[in-house]
C-alpha positions in Angstrom: 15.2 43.8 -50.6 16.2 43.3 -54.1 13.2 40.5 -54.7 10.3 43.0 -54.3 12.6 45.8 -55.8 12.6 43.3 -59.0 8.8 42.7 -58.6 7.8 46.3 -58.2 9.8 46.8 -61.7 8.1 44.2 -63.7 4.7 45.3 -62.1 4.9 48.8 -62.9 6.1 48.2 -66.6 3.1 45.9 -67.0 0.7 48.7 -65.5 2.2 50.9 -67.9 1.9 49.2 -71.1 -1.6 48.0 -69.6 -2.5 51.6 -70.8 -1.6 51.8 -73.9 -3.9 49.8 -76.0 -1.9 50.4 -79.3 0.9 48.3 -78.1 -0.7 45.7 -76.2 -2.6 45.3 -80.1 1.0 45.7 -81.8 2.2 42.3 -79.6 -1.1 40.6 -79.6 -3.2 41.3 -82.9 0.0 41.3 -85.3 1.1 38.3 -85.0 -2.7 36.9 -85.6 -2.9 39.0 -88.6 0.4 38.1 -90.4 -0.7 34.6 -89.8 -3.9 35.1 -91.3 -2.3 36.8 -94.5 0.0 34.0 -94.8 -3.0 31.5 -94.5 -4.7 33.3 -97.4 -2.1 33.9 -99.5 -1.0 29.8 -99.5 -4.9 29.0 -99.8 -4.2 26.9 -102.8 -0.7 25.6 -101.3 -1.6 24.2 -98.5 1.9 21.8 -97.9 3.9 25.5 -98.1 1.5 26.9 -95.7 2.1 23.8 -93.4 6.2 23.7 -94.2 6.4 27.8 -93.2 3.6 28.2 -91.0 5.2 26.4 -87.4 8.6 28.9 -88.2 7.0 32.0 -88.4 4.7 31.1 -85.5 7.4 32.3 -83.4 9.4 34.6 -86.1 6.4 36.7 -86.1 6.2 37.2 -82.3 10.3 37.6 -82.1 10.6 40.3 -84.3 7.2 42.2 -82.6 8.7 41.4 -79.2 11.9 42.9 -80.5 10.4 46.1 -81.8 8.5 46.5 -78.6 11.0 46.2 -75.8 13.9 48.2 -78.0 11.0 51.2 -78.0 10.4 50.6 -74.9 13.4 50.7 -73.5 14.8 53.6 -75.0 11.4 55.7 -73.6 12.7 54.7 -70.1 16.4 55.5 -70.5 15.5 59.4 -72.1 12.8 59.8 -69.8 14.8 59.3 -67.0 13.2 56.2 -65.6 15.4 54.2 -65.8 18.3 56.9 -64.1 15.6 57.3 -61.3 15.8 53.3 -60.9 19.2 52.8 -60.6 19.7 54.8 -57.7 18.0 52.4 -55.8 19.9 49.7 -54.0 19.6 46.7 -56.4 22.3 45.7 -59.4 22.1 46.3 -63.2 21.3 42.7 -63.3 18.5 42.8 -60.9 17.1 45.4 -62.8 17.5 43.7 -66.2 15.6 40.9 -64.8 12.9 42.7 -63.4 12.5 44.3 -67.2 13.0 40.8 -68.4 10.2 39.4 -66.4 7.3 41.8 -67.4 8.7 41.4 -71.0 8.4 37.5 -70.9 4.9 37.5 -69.7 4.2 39.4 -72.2 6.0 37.2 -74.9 4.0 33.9 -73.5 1.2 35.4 -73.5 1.5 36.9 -77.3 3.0 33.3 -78.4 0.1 31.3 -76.6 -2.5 33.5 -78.4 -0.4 33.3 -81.7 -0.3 29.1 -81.4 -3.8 28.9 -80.2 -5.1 30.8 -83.6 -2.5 28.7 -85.7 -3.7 25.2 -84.6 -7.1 25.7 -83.8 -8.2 28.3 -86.3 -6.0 28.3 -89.6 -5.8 24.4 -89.1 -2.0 24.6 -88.5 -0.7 20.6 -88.7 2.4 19.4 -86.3 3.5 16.3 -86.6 5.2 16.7 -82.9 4.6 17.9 -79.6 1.9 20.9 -79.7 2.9 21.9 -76.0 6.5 21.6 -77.5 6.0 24.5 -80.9 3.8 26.7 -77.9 7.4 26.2 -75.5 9.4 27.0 -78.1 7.1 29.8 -80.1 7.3 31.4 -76.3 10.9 31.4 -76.4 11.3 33.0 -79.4 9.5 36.2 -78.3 11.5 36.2 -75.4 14.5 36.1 -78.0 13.4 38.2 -79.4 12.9 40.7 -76.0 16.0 40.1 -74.8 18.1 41.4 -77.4 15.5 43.9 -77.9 16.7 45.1 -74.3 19.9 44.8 -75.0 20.6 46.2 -78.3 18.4 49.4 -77.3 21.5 51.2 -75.3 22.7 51.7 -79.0 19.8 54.1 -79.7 19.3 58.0 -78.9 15.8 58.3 -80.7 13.1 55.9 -81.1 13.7 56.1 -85.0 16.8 54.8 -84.3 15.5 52.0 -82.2 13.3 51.2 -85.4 15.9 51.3 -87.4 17.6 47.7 -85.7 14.6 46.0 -86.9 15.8 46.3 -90.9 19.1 46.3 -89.6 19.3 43.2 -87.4 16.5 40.8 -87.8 15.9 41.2 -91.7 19.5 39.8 -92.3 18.2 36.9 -90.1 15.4 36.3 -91.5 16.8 35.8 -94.9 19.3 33.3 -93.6 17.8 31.2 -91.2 16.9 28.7 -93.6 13.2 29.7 -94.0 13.8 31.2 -97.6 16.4 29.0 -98.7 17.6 25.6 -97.0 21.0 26.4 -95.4 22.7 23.4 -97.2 22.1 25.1 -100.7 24.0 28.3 -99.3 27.2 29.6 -100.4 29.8 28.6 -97.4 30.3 31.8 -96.2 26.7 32.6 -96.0 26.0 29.5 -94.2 28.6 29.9 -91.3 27.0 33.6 -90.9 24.0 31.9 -90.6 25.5 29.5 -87.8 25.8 32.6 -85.7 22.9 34.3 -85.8 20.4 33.6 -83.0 17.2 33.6 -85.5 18.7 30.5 -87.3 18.3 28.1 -84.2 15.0 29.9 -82.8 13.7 29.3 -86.9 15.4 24.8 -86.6 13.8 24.6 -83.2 10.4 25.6 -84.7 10.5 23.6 -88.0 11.8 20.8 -86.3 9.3 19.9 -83.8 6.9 20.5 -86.5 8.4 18.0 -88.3 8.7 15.4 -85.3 12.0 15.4 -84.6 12.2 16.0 -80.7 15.9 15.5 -80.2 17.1 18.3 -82.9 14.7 20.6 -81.7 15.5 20.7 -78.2 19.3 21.2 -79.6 18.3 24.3 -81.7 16.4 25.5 -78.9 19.4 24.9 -76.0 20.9 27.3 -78.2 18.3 29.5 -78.4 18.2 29.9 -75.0 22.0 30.6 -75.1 21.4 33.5 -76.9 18.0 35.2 -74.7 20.8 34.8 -71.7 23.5 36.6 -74.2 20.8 39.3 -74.4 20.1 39.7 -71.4 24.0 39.8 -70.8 24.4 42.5 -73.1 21.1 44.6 -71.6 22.7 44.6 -68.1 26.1 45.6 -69.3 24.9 48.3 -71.2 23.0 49.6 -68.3 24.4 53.5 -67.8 23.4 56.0 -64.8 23.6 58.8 -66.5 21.0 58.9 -69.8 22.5 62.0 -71.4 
């Protein structure tokens, strides 16, 4: 019983964001527009367009993917959706994944549109695996809505839930090693950095841009890690009662 209870979540979330054609352009058209910037602002630095480009392939996607499914979320839990679902008989978990699975189609699809325009039309080069940046790019947007789903229990008002964005990923995103190589960071900002999920999802990118298989599948074991943390943390935070 819980398999088709799990289905019929995913399915109806999907049929609801299905009709609302601001978001489904918020996780598919943003991504393809920062990219495009980017492209035109490097137009005469191509090698920093190439060096950049593969890592925010998929730290564009995490962060809309993140925005998204926090929203999201939070409309379920005060609208009493998500109260009305868990008085059916299936687990916090089961409903987490059943979230979680309309959520990740979403995030493949958004990072296999993303990588399509990268490499074919802004002439994005990887010196490894093209399959293997698309695998990865897909998992960061699912990062990215996993702790999304999990971190939106902390909210009360969608403002709020906008508010994690600045709060958690801009921290990341300065430290990952995108802005400033990790190894010419002060100690203490470097071992932050070793915790943060966005550093590995940001190694796992520019490394199998750069060819090197055997770290990037490290960086992104990791990165997996952490979706399964945040999806941890989404069915823990799970209440009954929404008030």
């Amino acid at each position: 019983m819980r398999r088709p209870a799990l289905v019929a979540t995913a399915r109806r979330l999907l049929a609801q964001l299905r009709h609302d054609p601001r978001t489904i352009a918020l996780i598919l058209l943003v991504p393809l527009l920062l990219l495009g910037l980017l492209k035109l602002l490097l137009a005469d630095d191509e090698p920093t367009f190439q060096r950049v480009g593969a890592p925010l392939l998929g730290i564009f996607p995490l962060t809309v993917m993140f925005l998204v499914t926090s929203v999201t979320m939070l409309r379920e839990r005060t609208g009493g959706t998500l109260e009305r679902l868990m008085t059916l008989p299936l687990s916090r978990s089961d409903l987490v994944a059943g979230y979680a699975l309309a959520f990740a189609l979403l995030a493949a699809v958004q990072a296999l549109v993303a990588s399509a325009f990268a490499i074919g039309v802004l002439g994005l080069d990887v010196q490894g695996s093209s399959a293997a940046l698309i695998a990865i790019a897909i998992l960061n947007a699912v990062l990215g809505m996993a702790f999304g789903l999990g971190l939106s229990s902390l909210a009360t008002t969608e403002f709020q839930a906008v508010q994690f964005m600045p709060a958690f990923i801009l921290p990341q995103f300065l430290l990952c090693g995108l802005l400033v190589p990790r190894e010419q960071m002060a100690g203490a900002l470097d071992a932050l950095a070793g915790v943060l999920p966005m550093t590995y999802a940001y190694e796992a990118l520019a490394d199998v841009a750069a060819g090197d298989g055997a770290a990037a599948a490290t960086a992104a074991a990791v990165t997996l890690g952490f979706c399964v943390l945040g999806l941890t943390l989404g069915a823990l935070t799970l209440r009954r009662r929404t008030g």
